[in-house]
C-alpha positions in Angstrom: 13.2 -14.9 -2.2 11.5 -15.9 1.2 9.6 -12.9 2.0 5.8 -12.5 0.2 5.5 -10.5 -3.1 2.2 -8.9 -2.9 0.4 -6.9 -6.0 -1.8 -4.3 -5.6 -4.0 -5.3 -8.4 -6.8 -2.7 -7.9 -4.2 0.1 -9.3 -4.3 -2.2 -12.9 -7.7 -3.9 -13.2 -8.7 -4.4 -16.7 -11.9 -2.6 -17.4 -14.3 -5.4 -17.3 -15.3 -8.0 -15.3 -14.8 -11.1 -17.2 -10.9 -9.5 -17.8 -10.7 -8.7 -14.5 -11.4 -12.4 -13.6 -9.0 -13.3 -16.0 -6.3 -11.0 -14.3 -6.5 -12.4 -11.0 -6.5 -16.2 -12.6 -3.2 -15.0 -14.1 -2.0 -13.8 -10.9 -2.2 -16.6 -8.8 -0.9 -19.0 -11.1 2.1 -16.8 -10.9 4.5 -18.5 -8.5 6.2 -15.0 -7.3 2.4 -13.6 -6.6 2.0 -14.3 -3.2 -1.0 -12.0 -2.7 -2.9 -9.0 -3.4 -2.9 -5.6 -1.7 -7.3 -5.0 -1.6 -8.7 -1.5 -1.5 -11.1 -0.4 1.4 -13.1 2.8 0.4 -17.1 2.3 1.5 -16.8 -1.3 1.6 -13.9 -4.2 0.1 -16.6 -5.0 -2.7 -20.6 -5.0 -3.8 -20.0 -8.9 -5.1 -18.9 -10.5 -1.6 -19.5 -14.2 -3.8 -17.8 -13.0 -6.8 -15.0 -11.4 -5.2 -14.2 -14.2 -2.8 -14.2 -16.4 -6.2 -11.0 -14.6 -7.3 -8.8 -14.9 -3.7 -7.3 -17.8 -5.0 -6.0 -19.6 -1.9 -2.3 -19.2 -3.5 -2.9 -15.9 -2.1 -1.7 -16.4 1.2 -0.4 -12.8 2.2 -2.8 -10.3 1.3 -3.1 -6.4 2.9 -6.1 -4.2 3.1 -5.1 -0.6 2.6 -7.9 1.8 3.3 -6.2 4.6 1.5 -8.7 5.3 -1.4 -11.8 5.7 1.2 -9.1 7.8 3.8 -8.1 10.3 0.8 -11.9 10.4 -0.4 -12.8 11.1 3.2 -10.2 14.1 3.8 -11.1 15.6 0.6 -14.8 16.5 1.7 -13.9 16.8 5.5 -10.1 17.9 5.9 -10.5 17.3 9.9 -10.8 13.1 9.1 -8.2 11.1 10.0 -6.5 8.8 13.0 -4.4 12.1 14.2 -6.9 14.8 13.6 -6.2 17.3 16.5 -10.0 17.6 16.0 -12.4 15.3 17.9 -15.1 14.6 15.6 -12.6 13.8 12.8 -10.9 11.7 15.2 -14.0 9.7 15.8 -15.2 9.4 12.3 -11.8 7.6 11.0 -11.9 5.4 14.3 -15.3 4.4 13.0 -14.6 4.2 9.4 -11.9 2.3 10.6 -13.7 -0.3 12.8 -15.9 -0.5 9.4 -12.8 -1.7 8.1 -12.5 -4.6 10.5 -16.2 -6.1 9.9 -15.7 -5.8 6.0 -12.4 -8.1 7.3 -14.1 -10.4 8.9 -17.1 -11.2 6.6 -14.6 -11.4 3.4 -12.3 -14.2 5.4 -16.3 -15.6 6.7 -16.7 -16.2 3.1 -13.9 -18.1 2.0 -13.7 -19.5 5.1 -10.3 -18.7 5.7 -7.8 -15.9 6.7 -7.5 -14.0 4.0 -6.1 -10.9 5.1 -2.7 -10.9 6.9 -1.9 -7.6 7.2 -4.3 -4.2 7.0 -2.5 -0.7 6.5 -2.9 2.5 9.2 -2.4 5.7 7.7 -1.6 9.3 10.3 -4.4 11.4 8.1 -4.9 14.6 8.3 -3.2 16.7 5.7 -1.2 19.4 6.9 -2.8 19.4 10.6 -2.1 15.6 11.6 -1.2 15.4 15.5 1.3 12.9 16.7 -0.3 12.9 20.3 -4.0 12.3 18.9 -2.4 9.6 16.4 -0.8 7.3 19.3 -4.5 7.9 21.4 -6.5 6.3 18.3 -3.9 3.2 18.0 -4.2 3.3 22.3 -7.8 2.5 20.6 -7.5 0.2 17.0 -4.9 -1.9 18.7 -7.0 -3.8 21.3 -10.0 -4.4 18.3 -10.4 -8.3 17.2 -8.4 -7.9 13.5 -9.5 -11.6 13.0 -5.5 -12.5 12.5 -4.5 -9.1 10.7 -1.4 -7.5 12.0 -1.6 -3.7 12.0 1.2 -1.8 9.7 1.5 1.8 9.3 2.3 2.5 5.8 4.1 5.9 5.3 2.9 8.6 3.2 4.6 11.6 2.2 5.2 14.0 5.1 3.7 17.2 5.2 6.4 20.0 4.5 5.8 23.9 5.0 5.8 25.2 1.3 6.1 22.0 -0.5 2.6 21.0 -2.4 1.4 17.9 -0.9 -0.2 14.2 -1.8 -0.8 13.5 1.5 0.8 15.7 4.3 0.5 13.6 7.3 2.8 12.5 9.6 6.7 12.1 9.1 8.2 8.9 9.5 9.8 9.8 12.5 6.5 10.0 14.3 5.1 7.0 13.1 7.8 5.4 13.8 7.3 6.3 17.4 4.0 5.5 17.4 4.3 2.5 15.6 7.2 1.1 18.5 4.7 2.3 21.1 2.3 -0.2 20.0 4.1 -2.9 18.7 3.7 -2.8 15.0 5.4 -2.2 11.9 6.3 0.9 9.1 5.5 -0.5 5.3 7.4 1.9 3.1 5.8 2.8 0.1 8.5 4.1 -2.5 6.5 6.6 -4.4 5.5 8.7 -1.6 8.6 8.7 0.2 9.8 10.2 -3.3 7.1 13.0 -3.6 8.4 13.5 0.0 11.8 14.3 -0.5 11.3 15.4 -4.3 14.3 12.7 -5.6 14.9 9.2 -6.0 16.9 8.4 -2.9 14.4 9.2 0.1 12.4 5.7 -0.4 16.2 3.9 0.4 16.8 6.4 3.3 13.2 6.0 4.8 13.9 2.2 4.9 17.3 2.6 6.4 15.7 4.6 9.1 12.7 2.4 9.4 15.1 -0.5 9.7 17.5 1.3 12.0 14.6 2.1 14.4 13.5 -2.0 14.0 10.4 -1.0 13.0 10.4 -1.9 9.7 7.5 -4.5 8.4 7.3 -4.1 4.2 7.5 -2.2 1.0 5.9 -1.4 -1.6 7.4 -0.4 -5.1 5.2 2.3 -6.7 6.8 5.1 -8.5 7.0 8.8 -8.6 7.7 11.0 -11.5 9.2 14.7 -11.4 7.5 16.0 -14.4 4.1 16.2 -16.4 3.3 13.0 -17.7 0.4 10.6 -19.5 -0.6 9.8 -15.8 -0.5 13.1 -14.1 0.9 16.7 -12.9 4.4 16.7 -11.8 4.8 14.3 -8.1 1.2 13.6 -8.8 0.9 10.3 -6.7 -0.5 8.0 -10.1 1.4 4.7 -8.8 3.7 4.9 -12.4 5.7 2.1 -13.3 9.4 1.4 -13.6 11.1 3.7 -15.8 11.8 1.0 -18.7 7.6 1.0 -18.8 7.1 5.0 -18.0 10.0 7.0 -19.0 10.0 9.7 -17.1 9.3 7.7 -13.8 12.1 8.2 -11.3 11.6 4.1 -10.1 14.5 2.2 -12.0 15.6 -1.4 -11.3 18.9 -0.3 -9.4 16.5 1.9 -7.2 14.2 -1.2 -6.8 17.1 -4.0 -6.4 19.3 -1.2 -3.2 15.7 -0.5 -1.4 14.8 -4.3 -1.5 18.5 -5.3 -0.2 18.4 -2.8 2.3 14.9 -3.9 3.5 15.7 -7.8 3.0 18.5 -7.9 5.6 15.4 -6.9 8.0 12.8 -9.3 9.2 9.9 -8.0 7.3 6.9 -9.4 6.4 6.0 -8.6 2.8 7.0 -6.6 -0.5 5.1 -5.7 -3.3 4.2 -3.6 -6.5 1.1 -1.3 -7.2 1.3 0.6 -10.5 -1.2 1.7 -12.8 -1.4 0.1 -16.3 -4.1 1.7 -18.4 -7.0 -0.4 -19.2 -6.5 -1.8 -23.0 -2.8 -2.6 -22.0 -3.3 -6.3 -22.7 -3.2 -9.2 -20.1 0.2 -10.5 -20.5 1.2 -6.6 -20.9 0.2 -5.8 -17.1 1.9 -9.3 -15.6 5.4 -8.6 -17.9 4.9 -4.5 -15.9 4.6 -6.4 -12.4 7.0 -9.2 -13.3 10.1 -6.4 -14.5 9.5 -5.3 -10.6 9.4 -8.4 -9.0 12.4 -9.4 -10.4 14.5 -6.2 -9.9 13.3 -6.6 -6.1 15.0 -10.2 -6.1 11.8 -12.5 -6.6 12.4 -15.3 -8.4 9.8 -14.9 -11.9 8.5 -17.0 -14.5 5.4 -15.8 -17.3 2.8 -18.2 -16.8 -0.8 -17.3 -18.8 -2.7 -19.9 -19.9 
């Protein structure tokens, strides 16, 4: 398929670094791997050199999701985010965020090229985000120098007056909104628009209404699961894998294969997988896990180790 497959291979890093070199080897030789989706929590990595090493220039669409380092930040201060109605929390993810864009610009410094295509926004805080405050800080991200990146907002689950939250920012509708006002994109991510609506068929409805609006810009296949498992609590958001891997995870192949036709017919930019493989699941064990989603998404697969 034409558009980029990206993996979000911090979610299945073997646990050393010699493996871990290994793993991202293995993913570039891949012909469907397209790119990675890279973590931003403090920094994108202690090893600029090292890290650098393993962007294999194969990797031609990669996004930065500062996620990990939003969530750690809203869980000691739950005023942080983009739309906190709160002005010091406002300002601290504005400046996290600019942090963000320097970390950017000295990883594609290194390898002397643009690495990053695409970095993801996210409408934290939980419970309290503000849709008003949210469209002030993009008035604000939007005119910084994203050396090339184009600005998505990926969705996260909603917050929802009784319902026990992962997230609980912003609907989709208001980012949507926002997003149009400013001239960027919605990625959907399918596991949290499934802890959203508590089912399997909000991820395809959230795309439909993404796409509908002409705001929609990617996906990304991670699932969900309705009940205690090895991973976690019951719509604990642990990035599972299809069910055929996990299963009591709600993410099947036919879910995969409707969301990804829905979302092909659009002109979007990327797709992708990030799911969590425990760490002594063996090399070609993690790409075969990736693979089985890239394929039920349409790509076009092959194993290649070695």
């Amino acid at each position: 398929m034409s558009v980029p497959f990206i993996i979000g291979a911090y979610t299945s890093l073997p646990a050393t670094k010699q493996e871990q070199a290994e793993y991202y080897q293995i993913l570039a030789a891949q012909p469907w791997v397209n790119g990675l989706e890279i973590p931003f929590r403090d920094s994108i990595t202690d090893d600029v050199e090292w890290f650098v090493s393993q962007l294999s220039e194969n990797f031609t669409t990669n996004m930065l999701t500062p996620i990990p380092g939003v969530m750690h930040r809203v869980g000691k201060d739950p005023l942080f985010g983009l739309a906190s109605p709160d002005e010091s929390g406002q300002t601290a993810a504005l400046d996290y965020l600019l942090n963000a864009s320097w970390a950017i610009k000295a990883i594609n410094d290194a390898a002397n090229r643009q690495v990053f295509t695409h970095i993801a926004l996210h409408s934290a805080p939980t419970a309290i985000a503000d849709p008003v405050v949210f469209n002030n800080s993009l008035d604000v991200v939007t005119q910084w120098d994203w050396d090339g990146a184009k600005l998505v907002i990926e969705h996260q689950d909603k917050f929802i007056e009784g319902q026990v939250p992962q997230k609980g920012f912003l609907s989709l509708e208001d980012e949507i909104a926002a997003a149009r006002a400013h001239g960027i994109g919605i990625v959907i991510n399918w596991g949290r628009s499934a802890i959203e609506g508590r089912n399997a068929t909000t991820p395809c409805e959230h795309v439909e209404i993404a796409a509908h609006a002409q705001a929609l810009a990617g996906v990304m296949f991670s699932g969900a699961h309705a009940e205690p498992n090895a991973f976690g609590p019951a719509w604990n958001d642990d990035h599972v894998p299809l069910d055929t891997n996990e299963p009591t995870s709600l993410m099947t192949s036919a879910h995969v294969a409707d969301v990804a036709r829905t979302a092909g017919k659009q002109q979007i930019s990327l797709m992708g997988a990030k799911v969590s493989i425990g760490t002594n699941a063996s090399l070609s064990t993690r790409l075969d896990i990736l693979r089985h989603i890239a394929m039920a998404a349409g790509s076009t697969t092959g194993l290649q180790i070695g």
